[in-house]
N, C-alpha and C positions, 0 to 999 in steps of 0.2 A: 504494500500500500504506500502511497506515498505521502512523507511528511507536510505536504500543503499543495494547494492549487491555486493559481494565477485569482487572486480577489477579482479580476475583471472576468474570471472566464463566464461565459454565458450561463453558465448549469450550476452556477453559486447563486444560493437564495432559496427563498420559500416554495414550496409544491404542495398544493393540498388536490383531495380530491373535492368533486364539484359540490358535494354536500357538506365539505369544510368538517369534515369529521377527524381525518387523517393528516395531519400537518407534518410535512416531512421538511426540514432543515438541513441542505447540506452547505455546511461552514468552510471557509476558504482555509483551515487549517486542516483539510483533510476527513473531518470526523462529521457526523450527519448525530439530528435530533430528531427522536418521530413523538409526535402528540396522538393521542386516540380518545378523542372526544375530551373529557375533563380530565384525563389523565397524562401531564403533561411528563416530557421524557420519559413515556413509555417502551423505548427503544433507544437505543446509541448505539455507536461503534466507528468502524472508520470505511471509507470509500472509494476505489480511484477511475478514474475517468480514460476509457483510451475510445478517443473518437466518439460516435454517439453513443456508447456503453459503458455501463454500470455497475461493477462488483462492489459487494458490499459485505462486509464482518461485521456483525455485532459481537457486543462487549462478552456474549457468554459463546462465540464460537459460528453459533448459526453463520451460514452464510447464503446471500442471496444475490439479483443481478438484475438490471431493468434495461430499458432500451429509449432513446430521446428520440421521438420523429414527431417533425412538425408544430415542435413547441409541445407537445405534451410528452411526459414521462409514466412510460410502461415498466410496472414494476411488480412482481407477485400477483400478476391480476389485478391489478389497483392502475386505473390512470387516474394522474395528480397531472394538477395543470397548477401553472406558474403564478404566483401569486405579486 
C-alpha cells in the first residue's frame, strides 16, 4: 500500500452512496474512513490506487477492491458517488 497519495488526485474525498447511508472517506495519507448510517468509523484501513482501481485492507485484515468509471465508485456492490 502506499504511504500517501497526491492531495490533488481526483479519487481523494468523500463517496457516499445515493441514500447517504454509507460515507466512504478516502484520505490523501493513504488510509480511507467508512460511516454506516450513525455509526461513524465503522471501517478503516488503508488503500492504493493504480489507474481506475481500488484495493483496499482494513485494519482487521479483510480485504476488498472497487472500480472508478464515470465518476462513480464501484465497490463491494455498493456504488458511492462523489460527494
Amino acid at each position: 500500500m502506499e504511504d500517501s497519495i497526491n492531495p490533488s488526485h481526483p479519487f481523494i474525498g468523500m463517496w457516499v452512496t445515493a441514500d447517504g447511508y454509507i460515507r466512504h472517506e478516502l484520505l490523501p495519507n493513504g488510509r480511507y474512513d467508512e460511516a454506516r448510517g450513525s455509526r461513524k468509523s465503522a471501517y478503516q484501513g488503508s488503500y492504493s490506487i493504480t489507474g481506475d482501481h481500488i484495493e483496499y485492507v482494513d485494519d482487521t485484515g479483510f480485504t476488498a477492491d472497487g472500480d472508478f468509471r464515470d465518476s462513480v465508485l464501484y465497490h463491494g456492490g455498493m456504488v458511492l458517488y462523489r460527494e
